[in-house]
C-alpha positions in Angstrom: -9.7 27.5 2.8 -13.0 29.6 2.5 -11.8 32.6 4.1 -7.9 33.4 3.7 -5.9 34.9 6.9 -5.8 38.5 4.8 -9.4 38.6 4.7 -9.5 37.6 8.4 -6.9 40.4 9.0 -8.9 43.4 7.3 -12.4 42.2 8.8 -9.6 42.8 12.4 -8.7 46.3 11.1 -12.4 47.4 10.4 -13.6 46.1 13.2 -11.0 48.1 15.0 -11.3 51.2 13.0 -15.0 51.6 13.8 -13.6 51.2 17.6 -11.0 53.4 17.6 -13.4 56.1 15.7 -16.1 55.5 18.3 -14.0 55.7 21.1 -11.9 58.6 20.1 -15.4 60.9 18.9 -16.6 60.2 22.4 -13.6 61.9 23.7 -13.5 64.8 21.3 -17.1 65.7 22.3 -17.0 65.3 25.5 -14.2 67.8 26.2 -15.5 71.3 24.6 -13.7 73.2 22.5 -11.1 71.0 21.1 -9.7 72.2 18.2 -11.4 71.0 14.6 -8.2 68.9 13.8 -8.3 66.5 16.6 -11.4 65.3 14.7 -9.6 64.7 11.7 -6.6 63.8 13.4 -9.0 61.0 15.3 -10.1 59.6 12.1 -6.4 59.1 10.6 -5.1 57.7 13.6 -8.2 55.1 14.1 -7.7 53.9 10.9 -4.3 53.5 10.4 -4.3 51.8 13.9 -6.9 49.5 12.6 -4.4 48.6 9.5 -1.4 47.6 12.0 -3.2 45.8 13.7 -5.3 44.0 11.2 -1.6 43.4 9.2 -0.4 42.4 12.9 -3.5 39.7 13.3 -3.1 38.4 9.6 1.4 37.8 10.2 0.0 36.3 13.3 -2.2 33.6 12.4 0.0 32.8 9.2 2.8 32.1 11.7 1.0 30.1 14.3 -0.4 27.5 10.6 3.4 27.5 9.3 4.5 26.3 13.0 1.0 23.4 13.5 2.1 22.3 9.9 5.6 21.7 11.1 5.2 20.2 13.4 2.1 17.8 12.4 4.9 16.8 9.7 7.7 16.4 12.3 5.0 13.9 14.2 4.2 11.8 10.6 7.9 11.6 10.6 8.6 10.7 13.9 5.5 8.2 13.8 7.2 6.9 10.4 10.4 6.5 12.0 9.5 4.4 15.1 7.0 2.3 12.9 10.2 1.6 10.7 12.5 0.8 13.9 9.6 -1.5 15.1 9.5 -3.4 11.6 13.0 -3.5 11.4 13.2 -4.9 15.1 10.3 -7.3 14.5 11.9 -8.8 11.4 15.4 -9.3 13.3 13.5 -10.8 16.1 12.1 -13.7 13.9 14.0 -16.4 13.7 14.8 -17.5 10.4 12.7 -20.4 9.1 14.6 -23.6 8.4 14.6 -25.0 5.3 12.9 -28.5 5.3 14.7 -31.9 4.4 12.9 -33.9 1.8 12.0 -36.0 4.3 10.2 -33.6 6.6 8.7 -32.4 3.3 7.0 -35.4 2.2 5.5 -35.3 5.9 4.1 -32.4 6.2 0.7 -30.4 5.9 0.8 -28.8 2.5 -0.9 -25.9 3.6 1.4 -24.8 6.1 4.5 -24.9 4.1 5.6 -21.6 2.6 5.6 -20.6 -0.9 9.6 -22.0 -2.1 8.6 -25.4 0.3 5.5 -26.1 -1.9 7.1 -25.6 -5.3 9.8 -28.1 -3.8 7.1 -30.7 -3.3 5.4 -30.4 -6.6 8.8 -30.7 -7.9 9.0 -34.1 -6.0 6.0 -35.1 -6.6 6.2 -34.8 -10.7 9.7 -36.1 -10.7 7.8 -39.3 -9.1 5.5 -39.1 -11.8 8.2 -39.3 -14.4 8.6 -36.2 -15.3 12.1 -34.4 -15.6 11.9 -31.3 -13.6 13.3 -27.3 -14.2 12.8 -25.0 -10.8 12.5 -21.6 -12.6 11.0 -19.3 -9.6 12.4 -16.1 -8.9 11.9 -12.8 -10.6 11.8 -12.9 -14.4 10.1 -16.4 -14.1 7.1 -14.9 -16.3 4.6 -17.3 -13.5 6.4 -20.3 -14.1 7.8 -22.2 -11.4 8.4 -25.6 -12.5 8.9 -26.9 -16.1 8.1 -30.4 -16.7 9.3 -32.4 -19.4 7.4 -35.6 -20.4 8.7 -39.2 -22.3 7.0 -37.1 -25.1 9.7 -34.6 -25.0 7.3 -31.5 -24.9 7.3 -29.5 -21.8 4.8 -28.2 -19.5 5.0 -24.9 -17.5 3.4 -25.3 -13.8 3.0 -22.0 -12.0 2.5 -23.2 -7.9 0.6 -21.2 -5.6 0.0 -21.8 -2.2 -2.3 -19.8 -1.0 -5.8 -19.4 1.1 -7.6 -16.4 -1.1 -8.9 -17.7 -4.8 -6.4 -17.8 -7.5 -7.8 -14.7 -10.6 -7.1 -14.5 -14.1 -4.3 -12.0 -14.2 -1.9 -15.5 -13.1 -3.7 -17.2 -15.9 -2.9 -14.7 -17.9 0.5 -13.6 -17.3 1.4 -18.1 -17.2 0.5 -17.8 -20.8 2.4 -15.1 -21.3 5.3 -17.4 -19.2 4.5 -20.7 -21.5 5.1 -18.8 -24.8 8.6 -17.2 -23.4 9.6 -20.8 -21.9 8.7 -22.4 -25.3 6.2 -24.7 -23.3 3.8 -26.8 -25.0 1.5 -26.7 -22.3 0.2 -24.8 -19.1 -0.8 -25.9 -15.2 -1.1 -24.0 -12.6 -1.5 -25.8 -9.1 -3.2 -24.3 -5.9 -4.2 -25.2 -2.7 -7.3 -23.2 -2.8 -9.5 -22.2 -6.0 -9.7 -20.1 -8.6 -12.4 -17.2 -9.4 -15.0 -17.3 -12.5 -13.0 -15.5 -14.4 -9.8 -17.2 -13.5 -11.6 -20.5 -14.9 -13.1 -18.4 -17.5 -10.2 -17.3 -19.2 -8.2 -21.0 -18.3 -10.9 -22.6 -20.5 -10.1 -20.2 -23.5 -6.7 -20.6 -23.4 -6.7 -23.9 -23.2 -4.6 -24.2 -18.8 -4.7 -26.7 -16.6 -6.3 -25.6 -13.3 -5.7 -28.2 -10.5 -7.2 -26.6 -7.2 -7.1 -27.3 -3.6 -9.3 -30.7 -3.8 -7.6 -32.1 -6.7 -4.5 -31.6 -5.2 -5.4 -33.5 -2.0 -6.5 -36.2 -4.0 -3.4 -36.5 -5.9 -1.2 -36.3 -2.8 -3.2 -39.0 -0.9 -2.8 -41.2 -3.8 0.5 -40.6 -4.2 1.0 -41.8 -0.5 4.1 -39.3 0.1 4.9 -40.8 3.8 5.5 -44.4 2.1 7.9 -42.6 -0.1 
C-alpha cells in the first residue's frame, strides 16, 4: 500500500489542526480583550484535538480493513465449502460405471472405454496374438501396464493410453525408466491418438515402439474382435 492508514491519520490531524487554529483565532479576535493565554491556550488545544482525532481516524480505518479481510476470507471459505459439498454430491450422484464382460469388450468402440477397460483389451488382444500377458497398472507401475512375454522368452513392457490429446516424451521417458525396473527387453506404448515431435523424437533414440491411434485401428480391424 502506497500510503499507510498512519500517514492517512496525521494528514487527518493537520488538516484538523489548521481548522481548529483558524476557527479558534477567529474567535479570540473577534471578542476584545481576551486575555493573551486564550491564544496560546487555542493553539495547544487545536493541536492536540487534531492528534485524537487523526489517531481516532487511523484505529478507524485499520478496523474497518481487519473486518473486509475477514470477512472476504469467511466468503473464499464458505465459497470453498459449498463447491466441495457440490463435488462431493456430484460424485455420489453418478452412478458407478459397470465393469464390461469380455464379451461387451470385444464389441465396443475403443475410444469410449475408460482407461482400466482399454488395458483389458490390449491384454486380450496380445494374449490372441500369443503372447503371455502380466497387468501391472496401478501406482508404482513405473508406465507399464501390461508385460508381454513372447515364444522367445524376452518380455515386452506396453504402457496403454487412451486418450484424445497427443501422447509427449515425459511417458516415453518415464516407460524406459519402467522397462529397466521390470527387466523388459523391450518397450511399446499404445494410444488411440498420437504422439508429439518430441515424444517420437526421443522414442527413436531410445529405441520404443510407438503404435498410435491409426495403427491401432488397423490392428483391431484385422484382428476382427466381434468374430472372436
Amino acid at each position: 500500500m502506497a500510503k499507510t492508514y498512519y500517514a492517512e491519520g496525521r494528514q487527518v490531524a493537520y488538516v484538523l489542526r489548521g481548522l481548529f487554529i483558524l476557527g479558534g483565532l477567529g474567535i479570540y479576535f473577534s471578542i476584545p480583550g481576551l486575555h493573551w493565554g486564550f491564544f496560546f491556550g487555542i493553539l495547544f488545544g487545536s493541536v492536540i484535538l487534531g492528534e485524537i482525532f487523526g489517531g481516532m481516524w487511523t484505529r478507524k480505518r485499520r478496523k474497518d480493513k481487519k473486518v473486509k479481510k475477514s470477512s472476504r476470507t469467511s466468503g473464499v471459505r464458505q465459497v470453498s465449502t459449498t463447491k466441495a459439498k457440490s463435488r462431493v454430491h456430484n460424485t455420489s450422484a453418478k452412478a458407478p460405471m459397470k465393469k464390461l464382460t469380455d464379451a461387451q469388450l470385444l464389441k465396443a468402440d475403443v475410444r469410449t472405454l475408460s482407461g482400466t477397460d482399454f488395458e483389458r483389451l490390449m491384454e486380450l488382444y496380445y494374449i490372441d496374438q500369443g503372447y503371455t500377458v502380466q497387468r501391472v497398472g496401478g501406482s508404482g507401475d513405473h508406465e507399464v501396464d501390461l508385460i508381454l512375454k513372447g515364444k522367445e522368452g524376452y518380455k515386452i513392457a506396453v504402457q496403454c493410453k487412451r486418450w484424445k490429446q497427443d501422447v509427449g516424451n515425459d511417458i516415453v521417458l518415464r516407460l524406459k525408466a519402467g522397462k529397466q525396473v521390470h527387466g523388459c527387453y523391450d518397450a511399446w506404448i499404445v494410444t488411440t491418438s498420437n504422439f508429439t515431435k518430441a515424444a517420437k523424437e526421443a522414442a527413436d533414440k531410445l529405441n520404443i515402439k510407438l503404435i498410435n491411434g491409426l495403427s491401432l485401428d488397423e490392428r483391431l480391424k484385422r484382428w476382427d474382435r466381434i468374430a472372436k
